[in-house]
N, C-alpha and C positions, 0 to 999 in steps of 0.2 A: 504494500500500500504506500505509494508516492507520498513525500508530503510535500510543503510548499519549500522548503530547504530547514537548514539545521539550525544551529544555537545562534549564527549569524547568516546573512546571504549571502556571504564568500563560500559560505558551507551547501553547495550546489546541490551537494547528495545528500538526501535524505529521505527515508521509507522506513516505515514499521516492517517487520521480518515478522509475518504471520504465521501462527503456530497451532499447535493442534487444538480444541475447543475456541479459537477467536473470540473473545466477548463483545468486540466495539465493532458498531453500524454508524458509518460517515452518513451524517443526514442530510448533509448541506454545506455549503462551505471547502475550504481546503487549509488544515491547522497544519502549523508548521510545529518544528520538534519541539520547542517547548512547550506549545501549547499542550502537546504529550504529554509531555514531562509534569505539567501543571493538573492536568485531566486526570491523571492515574493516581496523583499523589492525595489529588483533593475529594478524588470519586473513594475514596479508603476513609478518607475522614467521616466524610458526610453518611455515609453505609454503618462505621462503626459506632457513631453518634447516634443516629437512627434506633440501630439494636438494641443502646445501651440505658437509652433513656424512654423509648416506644414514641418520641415526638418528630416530628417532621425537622428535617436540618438541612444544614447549608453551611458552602464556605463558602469566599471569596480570594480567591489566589494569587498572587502576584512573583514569577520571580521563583518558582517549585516553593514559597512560604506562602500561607495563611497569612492576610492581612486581617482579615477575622473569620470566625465562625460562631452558630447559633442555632437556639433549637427555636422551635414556632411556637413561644410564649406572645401571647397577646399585648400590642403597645397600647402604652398611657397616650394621651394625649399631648403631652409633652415630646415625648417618643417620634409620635408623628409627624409633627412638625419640626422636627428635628433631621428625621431621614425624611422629610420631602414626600409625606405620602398621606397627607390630612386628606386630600380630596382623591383617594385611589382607594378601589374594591380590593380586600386585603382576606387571604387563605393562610393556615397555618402555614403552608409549606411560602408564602410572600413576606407572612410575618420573620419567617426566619432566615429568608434571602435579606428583607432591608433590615435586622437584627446586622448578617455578616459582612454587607455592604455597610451600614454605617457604623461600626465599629473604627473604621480609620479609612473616611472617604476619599482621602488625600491620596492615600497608597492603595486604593483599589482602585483609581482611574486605571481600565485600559485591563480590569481581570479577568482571569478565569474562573465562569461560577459551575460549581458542583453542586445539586438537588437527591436529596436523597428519595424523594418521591416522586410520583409522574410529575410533567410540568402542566399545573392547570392554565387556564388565561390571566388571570391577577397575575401570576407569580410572569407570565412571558411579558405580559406589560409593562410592568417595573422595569424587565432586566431592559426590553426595547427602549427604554427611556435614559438607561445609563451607557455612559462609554466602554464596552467590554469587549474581550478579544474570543469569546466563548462560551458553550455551555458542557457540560455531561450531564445527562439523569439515566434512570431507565427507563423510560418514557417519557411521552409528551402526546395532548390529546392534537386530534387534530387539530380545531382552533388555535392552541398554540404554538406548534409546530409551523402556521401557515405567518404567523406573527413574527415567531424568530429566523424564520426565512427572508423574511422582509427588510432584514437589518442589514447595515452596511452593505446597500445595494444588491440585500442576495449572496453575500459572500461568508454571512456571519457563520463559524462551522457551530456545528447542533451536532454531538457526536450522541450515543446511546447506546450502554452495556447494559447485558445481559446479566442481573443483578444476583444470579445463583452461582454466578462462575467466582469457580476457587482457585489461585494460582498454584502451582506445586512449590511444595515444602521449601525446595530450593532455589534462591534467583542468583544470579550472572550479571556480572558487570564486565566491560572489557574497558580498560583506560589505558593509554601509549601503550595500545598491542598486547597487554597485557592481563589475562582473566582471570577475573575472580570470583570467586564463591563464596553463598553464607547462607546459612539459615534463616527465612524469611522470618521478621518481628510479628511474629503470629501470635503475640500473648491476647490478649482478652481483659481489656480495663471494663471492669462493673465494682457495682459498690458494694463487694466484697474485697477490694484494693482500700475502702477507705475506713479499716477496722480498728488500727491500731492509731487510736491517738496518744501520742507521748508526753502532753504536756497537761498541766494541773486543771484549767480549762476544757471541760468535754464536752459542752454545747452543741450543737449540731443540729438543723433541721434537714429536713428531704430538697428542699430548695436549694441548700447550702453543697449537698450533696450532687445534686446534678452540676450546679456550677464547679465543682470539684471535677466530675465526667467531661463538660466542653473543654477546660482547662489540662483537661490530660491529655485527652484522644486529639487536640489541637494540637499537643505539643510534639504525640508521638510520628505528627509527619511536617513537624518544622523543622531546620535544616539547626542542627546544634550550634555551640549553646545557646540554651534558648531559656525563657520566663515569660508563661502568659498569666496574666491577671483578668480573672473573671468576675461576671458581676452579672445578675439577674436573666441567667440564661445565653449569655455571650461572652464572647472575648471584648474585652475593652482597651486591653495593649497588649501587644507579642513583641519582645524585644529577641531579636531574633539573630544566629550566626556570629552570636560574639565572641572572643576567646575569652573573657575572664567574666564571671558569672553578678559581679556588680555591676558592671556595663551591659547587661542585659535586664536586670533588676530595675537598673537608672533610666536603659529607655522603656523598657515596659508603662513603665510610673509616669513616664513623662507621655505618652501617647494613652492611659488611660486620663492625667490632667486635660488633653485636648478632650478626649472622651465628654468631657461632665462639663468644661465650662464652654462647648458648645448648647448646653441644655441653660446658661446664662441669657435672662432676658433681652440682652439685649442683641446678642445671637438669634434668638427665636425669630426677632424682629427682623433679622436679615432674609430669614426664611420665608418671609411673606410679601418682597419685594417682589411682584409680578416682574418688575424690569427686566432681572436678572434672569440668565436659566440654569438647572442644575448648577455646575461645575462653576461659572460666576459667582453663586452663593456657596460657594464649599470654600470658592477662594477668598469669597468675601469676610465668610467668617474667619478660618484663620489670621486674614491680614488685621482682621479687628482685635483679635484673645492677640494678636502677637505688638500692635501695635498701639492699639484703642483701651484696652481694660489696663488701667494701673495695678501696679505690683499690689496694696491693699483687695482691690479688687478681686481681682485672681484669688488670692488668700481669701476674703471672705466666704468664694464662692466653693470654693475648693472646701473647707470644712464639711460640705453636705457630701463627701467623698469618704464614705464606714458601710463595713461589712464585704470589702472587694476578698478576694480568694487569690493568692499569691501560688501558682503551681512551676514547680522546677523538674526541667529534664535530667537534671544528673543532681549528686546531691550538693546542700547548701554546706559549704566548705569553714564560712566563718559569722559570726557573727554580725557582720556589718551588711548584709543583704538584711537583716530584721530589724538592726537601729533603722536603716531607711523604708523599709516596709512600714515601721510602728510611727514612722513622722505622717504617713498618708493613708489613712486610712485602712490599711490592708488588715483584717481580724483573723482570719483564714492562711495556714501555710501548708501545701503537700508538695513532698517531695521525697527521694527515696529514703534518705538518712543513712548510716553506716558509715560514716565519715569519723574521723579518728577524733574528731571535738562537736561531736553529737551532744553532750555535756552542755558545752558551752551555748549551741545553738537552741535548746530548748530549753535554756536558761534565759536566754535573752528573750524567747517570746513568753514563759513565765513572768517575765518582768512587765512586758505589753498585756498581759492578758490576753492571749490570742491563745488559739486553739490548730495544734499541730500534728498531722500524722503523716507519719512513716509508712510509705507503701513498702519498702522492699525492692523496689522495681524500677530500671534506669530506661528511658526512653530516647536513648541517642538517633539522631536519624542523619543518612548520611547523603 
């Protein structure tokens, strides 16, 4: 299966090498190799998300990383007008596309979206209205199939697997000529990962829990090191591909602050500027949180920022990923643990009063 070329357009060659049980149906369009890359990575997420919580999900992909992902929790009103969708017919499975789109609208211009349900019409009308390079689900109804055909002159690709297909145990990498093997990360995050809390705080609701589910299965197909911080059924930062684990912590924190003081009135108000379209208003608020709200401001606004859920792909190494988690709101820490100052680390959220558990379970992804 041709594609449109590889990782750049000097990279002429490029084809899927189709194999025995094929899962993916080109609907439309012609994706080039990342978008591959992006489709498979995020069609794992959105499937395992699905299972793990029984609600309709979605990511948004940029780059083989999740710029967010969400399950199809119902929005507030605030919500709404926030992701741009007060006057749009809204389905679980839309709820939790504009959830993974506007989690960091910034970084999802131009993504790739995974559906882990068919695609109804609400959910094809959103995505028809945003700048995007694609779709995956395993279906789509006619109606909307006839919609996402419609996009970028007919060319938008609509790919569609077949949602029973298992890959084998083992996958293949070849890099400079050279291949490799490994056993596929076929663990199974459910909330039986989230049993062991280690710290003196054991609070816990089923809410807190699922945010705990999007925050892992986010994390187990973002490109290491990685830190996503959840919050009411979404991801609200992924600090993502860092080599040292407080510079992933530090941007997490700082793209979940974009997160909340886009929900600042006077943000809202930018949302209702008919002048502008989409992407105008996504630019226009940043330029306003970066330029327009004073440092008081921001601060005041940012206090309504408690109860976020701090999740880590490998484990938390020192204590200073929690002095900065406990300045912002973060109540919530999972991550594997077994680090030689495990001591020291559930000391310091002792100190916060936050409530910490140990999976056991490293989620590197490469």
């Amino acid at each position: 299966m041709k594609l449109k070329y590889g990782m750049n357009p000097n990279q002429d060659y490029a084809e899927i090498i189709e194999g025995k049980d094929f899962p993916l149906k080109i609907l439309n369009g012609a994706p080039g190799f990342i978008n591959v890359l992006d489709a498979l990575n995020s069609w794992q997420l959105v499937k395992e998300l699905k299972e793990a919580t029984g609600i309709a999900s979605a990511a948004s992909f940029k780059h083989v990383n999740p710029a967010g992902a969400a399950i199809g929790r119902p929005l507030n009103e605030t919500l709404k007008k926030m992701y741009l969708s007060e006057d749009l017919d809204v389905s679980p499975l839309a709820c939790a596309y504009l959830r993974a789109r506007g989690a960091d609208r910034m970084s999802s211009f131009g993504d790739f979206v995974a559906l882990s349900d068919v695609v109804d019409v609400p959910t094809a009308k959103i995505i028809k209205k945003e700048v995007s390079d694609g779709v995956i689900a395993p279906g789509f109804t006619d109606e909307a199939l006839e919609i996402l055909k419609s996009k970028k002159g007919g060319k938008y690709p609509v790919i569609q697997i077949d949602p029973s297909y298992n890959p084998p145990d083992v996958e293949e990498r070849t890099l400079f000529g050279i291949k490799l093997a490994q056993k596929r990360n076929n663990c199974k995050i459910t909330k039986d990962l989230l049993k062991n809390i280690v710290t003196k705080n054991k609070e816990i609701n089923d809410d807190i829990r699922q945010d705990m589910l999007v925050g892992l299965i986010t994390l187990k197909y973002t490109q290491s090191n990685s830190i996503c911080i959840s919050y009411d059924g979404q991801t609200v930062g992924v600090g993502a591909g860092q080599q040292s684990r407080i510079h992933c912590t530090q941007l997490a924190i700082s793209k979940a602050h974009v997160w909340f003081l886009r929900q600042h009135p006077d943000c809202i108000k930018i949302t209702e500027n008919k002048d502008l379209n989409r992407n105008e208003k996504d630019n226009a608020i940043i330029q306003h949180i970066e330029n327009k709200l004073s440092d008081m401001e921001k601060k005041d606004w940012l206090k309504n920022m408690k109860g976020l859920t701090l999740n880590s792909d490998g484990f938390i190494p020192f204590r200073d990923n929690i002095d900065l988690a406990g300045k912002h709101g973060i109540k919530y820490i999972v991550q594997p643990g077994q680090s030689i100052r495990d001591e020291d680390v559930i000391n310091a959220c002792n100190e916060y009063e936050m409530v910490m558990i140990n999976t056991g379970l490293r989620l590197y992804h490469h």
